[in-house]
C-alpha positions as CSV (number, residue, x, y, z in Angstrom):
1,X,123.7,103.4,75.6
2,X,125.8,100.5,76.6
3,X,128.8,99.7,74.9
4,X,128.9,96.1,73.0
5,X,132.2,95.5,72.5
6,X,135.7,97.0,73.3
7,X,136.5,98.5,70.1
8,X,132.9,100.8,70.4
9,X,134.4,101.6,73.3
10,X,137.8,102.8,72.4
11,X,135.3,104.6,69.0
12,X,133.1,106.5,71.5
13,X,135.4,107.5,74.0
14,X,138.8,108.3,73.0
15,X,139.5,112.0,74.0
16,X,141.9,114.5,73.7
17,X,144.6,115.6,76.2
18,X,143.4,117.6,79.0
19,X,144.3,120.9,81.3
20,X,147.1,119.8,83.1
21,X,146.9,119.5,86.7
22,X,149.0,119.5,89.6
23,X,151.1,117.0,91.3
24,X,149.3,114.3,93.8
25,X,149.3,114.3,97.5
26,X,152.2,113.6,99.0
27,X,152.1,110.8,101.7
28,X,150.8,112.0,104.6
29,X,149.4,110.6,108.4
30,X,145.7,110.4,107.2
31,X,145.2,106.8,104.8
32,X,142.0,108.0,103.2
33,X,141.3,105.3,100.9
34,X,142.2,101.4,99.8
35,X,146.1,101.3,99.7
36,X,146.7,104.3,101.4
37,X,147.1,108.0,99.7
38,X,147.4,107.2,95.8
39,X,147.3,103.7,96.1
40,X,151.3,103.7,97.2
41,X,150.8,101.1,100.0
42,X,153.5,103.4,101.8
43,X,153.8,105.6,105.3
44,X,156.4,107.3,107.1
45,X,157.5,105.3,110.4
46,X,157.5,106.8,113.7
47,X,158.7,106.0,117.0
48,X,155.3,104.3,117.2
49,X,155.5,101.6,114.5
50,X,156.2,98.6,116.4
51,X,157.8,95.6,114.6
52,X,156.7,93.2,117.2
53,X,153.3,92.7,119.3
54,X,151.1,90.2,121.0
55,X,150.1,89.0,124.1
56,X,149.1,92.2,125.1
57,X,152.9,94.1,124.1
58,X,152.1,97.1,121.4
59,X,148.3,96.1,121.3
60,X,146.8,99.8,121.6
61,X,143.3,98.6,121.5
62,X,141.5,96.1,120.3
63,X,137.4,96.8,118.8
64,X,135.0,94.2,118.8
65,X,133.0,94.3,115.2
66,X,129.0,94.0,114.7
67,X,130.2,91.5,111.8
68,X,132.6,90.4,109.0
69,X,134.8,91.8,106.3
70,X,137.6,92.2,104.0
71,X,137.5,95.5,103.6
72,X,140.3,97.8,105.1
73,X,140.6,100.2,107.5
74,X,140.9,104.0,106.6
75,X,142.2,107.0,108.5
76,X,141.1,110.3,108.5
77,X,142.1,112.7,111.5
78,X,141.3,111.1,114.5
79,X,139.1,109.3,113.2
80,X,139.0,105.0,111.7
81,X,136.4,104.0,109.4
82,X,136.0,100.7,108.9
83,X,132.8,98.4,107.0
84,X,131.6,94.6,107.9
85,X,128.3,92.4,107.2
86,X,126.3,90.6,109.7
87,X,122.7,88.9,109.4
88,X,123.3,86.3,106.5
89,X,126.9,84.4,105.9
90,X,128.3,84.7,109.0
91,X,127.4,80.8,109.9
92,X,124.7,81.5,112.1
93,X,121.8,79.0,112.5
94,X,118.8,79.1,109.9
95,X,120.4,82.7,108.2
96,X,118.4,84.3,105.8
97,X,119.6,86.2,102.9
98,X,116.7,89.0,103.5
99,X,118.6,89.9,107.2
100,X,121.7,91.3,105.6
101,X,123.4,93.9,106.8
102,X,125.9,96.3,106.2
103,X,127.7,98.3,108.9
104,X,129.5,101.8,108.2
105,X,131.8,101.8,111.9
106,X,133.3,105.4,113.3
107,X,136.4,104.5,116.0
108,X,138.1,106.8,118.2
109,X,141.7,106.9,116.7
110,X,142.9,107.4,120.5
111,X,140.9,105.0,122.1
112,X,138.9,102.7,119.7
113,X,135.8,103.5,121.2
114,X,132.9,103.7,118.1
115,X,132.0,107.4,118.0
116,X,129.4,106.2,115.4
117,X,127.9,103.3,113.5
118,X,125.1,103.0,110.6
119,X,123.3,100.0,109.2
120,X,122.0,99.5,105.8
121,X,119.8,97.2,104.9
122,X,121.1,95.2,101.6
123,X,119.1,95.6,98.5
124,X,117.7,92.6,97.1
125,X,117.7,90.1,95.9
126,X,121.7,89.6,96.9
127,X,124.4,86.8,95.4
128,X,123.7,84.4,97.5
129,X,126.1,83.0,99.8
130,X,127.2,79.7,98.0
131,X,129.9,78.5,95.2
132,X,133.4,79.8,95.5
133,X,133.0,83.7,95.6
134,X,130.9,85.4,97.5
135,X,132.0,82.9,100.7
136,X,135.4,83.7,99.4
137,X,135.1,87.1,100.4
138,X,131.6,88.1,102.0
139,X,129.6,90.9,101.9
140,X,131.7,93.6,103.0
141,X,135.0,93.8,100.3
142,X,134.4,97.3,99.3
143,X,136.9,99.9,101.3
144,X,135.7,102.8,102.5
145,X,136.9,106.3,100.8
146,X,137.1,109.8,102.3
147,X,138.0,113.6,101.6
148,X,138.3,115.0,104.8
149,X,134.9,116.3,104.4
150,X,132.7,112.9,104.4
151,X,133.0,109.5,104.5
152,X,131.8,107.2,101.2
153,X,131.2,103.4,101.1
154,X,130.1,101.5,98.1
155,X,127.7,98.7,99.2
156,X,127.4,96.8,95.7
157,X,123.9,96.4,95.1
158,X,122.9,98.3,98.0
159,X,124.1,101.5,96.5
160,X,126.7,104.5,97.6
161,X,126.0,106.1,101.0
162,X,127.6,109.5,101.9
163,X,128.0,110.5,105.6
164,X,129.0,113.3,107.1
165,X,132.6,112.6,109.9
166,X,130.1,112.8,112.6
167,X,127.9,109.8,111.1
168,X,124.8,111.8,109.5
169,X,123.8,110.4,106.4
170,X,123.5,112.6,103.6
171,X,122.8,110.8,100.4
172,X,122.6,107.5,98.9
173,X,122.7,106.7,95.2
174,X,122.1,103.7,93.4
175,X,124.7,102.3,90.8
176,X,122.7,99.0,89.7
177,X,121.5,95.8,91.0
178,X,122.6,93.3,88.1
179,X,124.9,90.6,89.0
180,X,127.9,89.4,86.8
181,X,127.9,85.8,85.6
182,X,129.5,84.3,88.3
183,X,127.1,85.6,90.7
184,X,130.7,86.5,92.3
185,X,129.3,89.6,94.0
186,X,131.6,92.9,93.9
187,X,134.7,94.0,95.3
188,X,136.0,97.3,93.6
189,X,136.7,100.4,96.3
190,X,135.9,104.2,95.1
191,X,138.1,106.8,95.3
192,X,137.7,110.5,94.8
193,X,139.0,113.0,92.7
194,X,138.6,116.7,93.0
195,X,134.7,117.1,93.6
196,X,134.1,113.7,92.3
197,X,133.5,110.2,94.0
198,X,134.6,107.6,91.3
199,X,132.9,104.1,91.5
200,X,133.2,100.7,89.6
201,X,130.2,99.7,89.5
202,X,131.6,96.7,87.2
203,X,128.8,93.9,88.3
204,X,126.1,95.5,89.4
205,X,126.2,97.8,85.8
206,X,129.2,97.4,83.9
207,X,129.5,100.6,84.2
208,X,132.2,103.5,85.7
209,X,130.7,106.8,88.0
210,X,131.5,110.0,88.2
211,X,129.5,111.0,91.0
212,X,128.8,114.3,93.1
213,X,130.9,114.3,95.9
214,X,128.6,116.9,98.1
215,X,124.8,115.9,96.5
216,X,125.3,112.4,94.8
217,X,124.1,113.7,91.4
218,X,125.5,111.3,88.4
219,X,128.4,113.8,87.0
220,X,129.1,110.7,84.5
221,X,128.8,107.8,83.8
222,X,130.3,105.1,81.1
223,X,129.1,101.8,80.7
224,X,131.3,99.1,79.1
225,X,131.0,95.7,78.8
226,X,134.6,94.8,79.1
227,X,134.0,96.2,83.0
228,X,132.3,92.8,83.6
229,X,134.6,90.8,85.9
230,X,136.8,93.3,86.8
231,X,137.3,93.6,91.0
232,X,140.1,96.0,90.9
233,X,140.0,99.3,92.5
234,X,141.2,102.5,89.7
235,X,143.9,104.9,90.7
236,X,144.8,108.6,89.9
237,X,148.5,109.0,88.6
238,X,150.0,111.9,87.0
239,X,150.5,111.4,83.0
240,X,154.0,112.4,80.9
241,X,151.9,115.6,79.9
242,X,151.3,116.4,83.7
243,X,147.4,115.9,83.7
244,X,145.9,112.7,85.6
245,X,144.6,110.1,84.9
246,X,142.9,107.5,86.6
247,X,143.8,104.4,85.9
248,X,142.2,100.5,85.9
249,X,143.3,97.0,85.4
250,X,140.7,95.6,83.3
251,X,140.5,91.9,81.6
252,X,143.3,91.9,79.0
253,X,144.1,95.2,78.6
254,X,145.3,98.6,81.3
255,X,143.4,101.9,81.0
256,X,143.5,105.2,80.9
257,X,140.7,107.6,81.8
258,X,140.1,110.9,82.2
259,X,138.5,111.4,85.8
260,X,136.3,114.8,84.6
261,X,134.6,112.8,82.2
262,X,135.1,108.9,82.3
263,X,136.2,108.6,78.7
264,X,138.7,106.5,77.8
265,X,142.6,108.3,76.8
266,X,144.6,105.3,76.4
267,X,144.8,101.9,76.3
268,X,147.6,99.0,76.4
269,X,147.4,95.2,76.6
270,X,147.5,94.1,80.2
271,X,147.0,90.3,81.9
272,X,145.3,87.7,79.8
273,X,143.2,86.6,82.1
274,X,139.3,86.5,82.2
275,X,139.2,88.8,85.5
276,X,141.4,91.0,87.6
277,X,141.6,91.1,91.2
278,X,144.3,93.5,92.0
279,X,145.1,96.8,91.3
280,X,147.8,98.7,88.7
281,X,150.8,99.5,90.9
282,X,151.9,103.0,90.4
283,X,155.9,103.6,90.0
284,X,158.0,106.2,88.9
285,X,156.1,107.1,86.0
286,X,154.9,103.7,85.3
287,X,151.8,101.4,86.1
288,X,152.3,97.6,86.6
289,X,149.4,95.1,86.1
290,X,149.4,92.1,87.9
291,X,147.4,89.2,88.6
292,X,147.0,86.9,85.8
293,X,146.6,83.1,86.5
294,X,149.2,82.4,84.5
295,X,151.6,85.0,86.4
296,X,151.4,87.8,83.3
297,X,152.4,90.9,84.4
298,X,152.9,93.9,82.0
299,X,154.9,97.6,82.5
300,X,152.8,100.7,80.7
301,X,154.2,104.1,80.8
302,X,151.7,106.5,82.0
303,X,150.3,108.9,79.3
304,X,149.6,109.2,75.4
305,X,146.4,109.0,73.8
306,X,144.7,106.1,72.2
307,X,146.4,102.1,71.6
308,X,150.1,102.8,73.4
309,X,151.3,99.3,73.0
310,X,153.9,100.1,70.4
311,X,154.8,103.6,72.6
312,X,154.3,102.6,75.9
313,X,154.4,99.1,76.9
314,X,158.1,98.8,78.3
315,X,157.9,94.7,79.1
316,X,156.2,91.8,79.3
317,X,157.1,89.6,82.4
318,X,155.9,86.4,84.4
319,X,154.9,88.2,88.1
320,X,153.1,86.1,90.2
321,X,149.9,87.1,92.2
322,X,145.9,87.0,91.8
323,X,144.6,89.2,94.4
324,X,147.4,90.9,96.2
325,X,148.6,94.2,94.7
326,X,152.4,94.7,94.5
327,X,154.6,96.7,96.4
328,X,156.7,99.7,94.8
329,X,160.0,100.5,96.2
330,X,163.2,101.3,95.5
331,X,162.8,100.1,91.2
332,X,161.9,96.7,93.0
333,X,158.3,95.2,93.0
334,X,157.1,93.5,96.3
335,X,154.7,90.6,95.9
336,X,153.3,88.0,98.3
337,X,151.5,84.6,97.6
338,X,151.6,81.4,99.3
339,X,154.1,82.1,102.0
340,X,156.6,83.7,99.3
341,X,157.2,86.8,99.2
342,X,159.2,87.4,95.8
343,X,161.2,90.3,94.6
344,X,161.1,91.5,90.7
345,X,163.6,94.2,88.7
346,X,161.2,97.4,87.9
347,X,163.2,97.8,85.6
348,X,162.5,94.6,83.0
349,X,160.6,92.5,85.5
350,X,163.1,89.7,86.0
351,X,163.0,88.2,89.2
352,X,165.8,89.1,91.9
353,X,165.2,87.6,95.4
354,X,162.7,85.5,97.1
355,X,161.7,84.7,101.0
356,X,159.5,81.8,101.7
357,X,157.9,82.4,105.3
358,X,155.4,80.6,107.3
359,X,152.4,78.9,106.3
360,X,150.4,81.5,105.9
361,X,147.2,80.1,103.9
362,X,147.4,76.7,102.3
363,X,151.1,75.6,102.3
364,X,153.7,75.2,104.9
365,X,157.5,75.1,105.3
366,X,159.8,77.9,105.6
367,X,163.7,78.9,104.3
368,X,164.4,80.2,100.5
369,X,163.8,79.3,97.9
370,X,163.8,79.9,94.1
371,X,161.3,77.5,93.0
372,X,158.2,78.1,92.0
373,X,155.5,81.3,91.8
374,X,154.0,81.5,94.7
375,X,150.6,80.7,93.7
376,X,150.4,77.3,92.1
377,X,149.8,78.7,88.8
378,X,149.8,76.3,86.4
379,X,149.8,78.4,83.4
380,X,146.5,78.7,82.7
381,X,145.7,82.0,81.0
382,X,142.6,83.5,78.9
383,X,142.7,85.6,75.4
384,X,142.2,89.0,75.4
385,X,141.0,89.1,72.2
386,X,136.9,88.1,70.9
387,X,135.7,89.4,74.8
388,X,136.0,85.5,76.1
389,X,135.3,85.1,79.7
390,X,136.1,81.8,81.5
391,X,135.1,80.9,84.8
392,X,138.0,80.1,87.4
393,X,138.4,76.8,90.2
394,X,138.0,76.9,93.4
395,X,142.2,77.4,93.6
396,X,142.1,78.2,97.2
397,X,140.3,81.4,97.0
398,X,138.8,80.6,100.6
399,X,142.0,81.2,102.1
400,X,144.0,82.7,99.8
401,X,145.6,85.9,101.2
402,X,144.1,89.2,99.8
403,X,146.3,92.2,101.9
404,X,148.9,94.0,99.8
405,X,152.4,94.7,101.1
406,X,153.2,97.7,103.0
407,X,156.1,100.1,103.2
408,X,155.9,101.6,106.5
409,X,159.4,103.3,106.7
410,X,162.5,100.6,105.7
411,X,160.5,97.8,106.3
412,X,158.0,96.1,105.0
413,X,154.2,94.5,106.7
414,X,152.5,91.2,105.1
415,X,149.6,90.4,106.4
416,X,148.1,87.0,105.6
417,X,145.1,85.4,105.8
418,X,145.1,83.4,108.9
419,X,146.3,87.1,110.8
420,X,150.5,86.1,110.7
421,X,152.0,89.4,110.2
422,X,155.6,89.2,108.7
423,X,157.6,92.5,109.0
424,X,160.6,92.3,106.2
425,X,163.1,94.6,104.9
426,X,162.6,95.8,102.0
427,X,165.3,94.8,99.9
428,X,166.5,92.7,97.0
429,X,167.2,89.8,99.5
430,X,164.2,90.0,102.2
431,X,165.3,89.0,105.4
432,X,162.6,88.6,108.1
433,X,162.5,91.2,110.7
434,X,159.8,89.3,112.7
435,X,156.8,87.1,112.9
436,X,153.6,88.5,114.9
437,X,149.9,86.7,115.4
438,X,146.5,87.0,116.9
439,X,145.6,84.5,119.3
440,X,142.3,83.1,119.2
441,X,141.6,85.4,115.8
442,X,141.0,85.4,112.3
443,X,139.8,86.1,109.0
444,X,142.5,89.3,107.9
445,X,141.4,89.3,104.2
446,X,142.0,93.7,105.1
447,X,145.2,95.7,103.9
448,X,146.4,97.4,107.4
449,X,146.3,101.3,107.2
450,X,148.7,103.7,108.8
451,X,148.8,106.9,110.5
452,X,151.4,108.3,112.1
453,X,153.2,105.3,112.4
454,X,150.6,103.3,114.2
455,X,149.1,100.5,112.4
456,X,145.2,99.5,111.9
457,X,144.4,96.3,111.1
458,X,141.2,94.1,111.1
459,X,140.2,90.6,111.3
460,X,136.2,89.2,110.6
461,X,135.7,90.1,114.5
462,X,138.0,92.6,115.7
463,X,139.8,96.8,114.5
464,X,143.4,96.5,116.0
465,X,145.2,99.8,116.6
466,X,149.3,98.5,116.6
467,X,151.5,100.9,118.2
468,X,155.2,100.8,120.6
469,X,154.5,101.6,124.3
């Protein structure tokens, strides 16, 4: 039964505390999901990372791709995993929405040389390619998630297909074929826990999975209407009673679920905004939820049981991003929009240093500054109350920049849009370490993994492998 409103939510599936589990992974050379392991956006530098490339210097290899994508790259072993669309939206002549494709890509770590690579047809009928968000983003926005064992990648309507690391496929099962009211198509990456494959299925089904990571069997599954509009992946952070919980940036409010069973544990107010895009930033205890229009950001301790806004909620704050997810460091939060790369106290949010770089998507100019958010918010923001949903502008979601910040040792890697990659130090006063590019390529909508200090990186026509020489 579908839920009809938040508040039958919360009635149906509040539970109680469970057995407490142990501590997360600690960061290690695989990145085997979107954001890197637990959704830190950090790795360990070695004498491979290389702060500056291009024509030809620190360029390991460079993989053509059957198609396009914003999807990032993941790491497991030796092995990169990277998806991408081709057929329909790509602007070739007289396209056809029934000749899209998805691609599932297998690269030699070493040598970027595909070891394997697997089509799948889409399902129809598809979002078409028209208005401002499925050309915003494409067909291919979903990362890729792995255990070691197998590789997942959620295809939106096209389903969940399992494949074994030497590219045999082993299962595929649907999670719906609806559409949200946008016709915005679906973004949200899965990410596994234990046994399980978790996946937001939030326009295809409004609905959460729990799903079998070794047969695809449905474990679980919640359906809830306040899902709809929600492109943000879920993470898995350890609670103040030691259990986790996986946790998702939903329209007005941050939750709190319990990854055995999907049911909701907690619940706080979060951005008042109609949609997220980017995901809860985990922190010392703490998730941060970012990405409002209007630049609301909100600070929820991890933990308790039911509404934990009087408990929980440590501040409100003005943050600015939409798509981007922030950047945990040090009791400092990392964002980037717009050429500005801003710095905010973890602490109470306040704002303590700013950078503006390089045009980067739709503004220019460079030096510091203090002025502004970043993103041209004008203020605009949605209730979170009565369920309203509002439709958004066009607000330069075509070439807005979509990577997320990351820590790779002391410094910092931003990726933007047009493929300028800005490496920073991370501190309370960013200071620009250098300024790399791609001649002759674009479309770098991807976060860059890392393994063992090399970087990965992809644009809509090429998987870079970044390391020194």
């Amino acid at each position: 039964m579908a839920f009809s409103s938040l508040a039958l939510t919360r009635s149906l599936t509040i539970c109680g505390l469970a057995v407490a589990v142990g501590a997360l992974p600690a960061i290690g050379e695989d990145w085997p999901r979107f954001l890197g392991t637990s959704g830190q956006l950090k790795a360990e530098a070695t004498e491979k990372t290389p702060t500056k490339w291009g024509d030809g210097e620190n360029v390991k290899w460079a993989t053509e791709l059957p198609g396009k994508g914003v999807s990032s790259p993941i790491v497991v072993g030796d092995l990169v995993f990277v998806t991408c669309y081709s057929g329909y939206g790509v602007g070739g002549e007289n396209e056809s929405i029934d000749d899209l494709t998805r691609h599932v890509i297998c690269v030699d770590k070493a040598t970027g040389k595909v070891r394997w690579q697997n089509e799948i047809k889409a399902v129809q009928p598809e979002d078409p390619y028209e208005g401002v968000g499925v050309p915003a983003h494409g067909y291919a926005s979903h990362t890729p998630v792995s255990d070691g064992k197998r590789v997942y990648a959620f295809l939106g309507k096209s389903g969940v297909v399992a494949f074994d690391l030497d590219g045999n496929e082993l299962w595929r099962q649907s999670v719906g074929t609806g559409s949200g009211p946008q016709g915005w198509g679906s973004s949200a990456s899965p990410v596994v826990y234990q046994d399980t494959l978790i996946v937001t299925a939030s326009e295809e089904s409004e609905t959460m999975f729990g799903i079998n990571a070794e047969s695809g069997e449905i474990k679980w599954k919640q359906e809830a209407q306040d899902l709809q509009s929600t492109w943000s992946t879920p993470t898995l952070v350890t609670s103040e009673e030691g259990r986790t919980d996986l946790v998702i940036n939903v329209p007005g409010e941050v939750w709190g679920i319990n990854p055995e069973t999907g049911k909701l544990r907690w619940y706080s107010r979060g951005t008042t905004d109609a949609s997220t895009a980017a995901s809860l930033t985990p922190g010392n205890g703490l998730v941060f939820a970012t990405g409002g229009r209007g630049g609301e950001a909100v600070a929820v301790k991890v933990g308790g049981k039911g509404d934990v806004n009087d408990t929980h909620v440590i501040w409100d704050a003005k943050i600015p991003g939409r798509f981007s997810t922030p950047l945990y460091h040090n009791d400092l939060l990392f964002t980037f929009g717009d050429s500005i790369m801003t710095v905010f106290s973890a602490e109470d949010g306040d704002k303590v240093g700013q950078l503006r770089l390089g045009s980067s998507s739709s503004r220019g100019g460079r030096g510091a500054s203090d002025g502004g958010d970043g993103e041209g918010n004008d203020g605009e923001g949605g209730g979170r109350e009565g369920g309203g949903r509002r439709g958004g502008g066009r607000g330069g979601m075509f070439s807005m920049d979509y990577a997320s910040p990351v820590l790779i040792g002391d410094n910092i890697y931003m990726t933007s849009r047009s493929g300028t990659v800005y490496v920073l130090t991370a501190t309370r006063s960013p200071e620009l370490i250098a300024e790399n590019s791609f001649p002759g390529d674009s479309g770098f909508g991807g976060t860059p993994a890392v393994s063992d200090g090399e970087i990965f990186i992809r644009s809509d026509s090429k998987l870079y492998c970044l390391s020194n020489k």
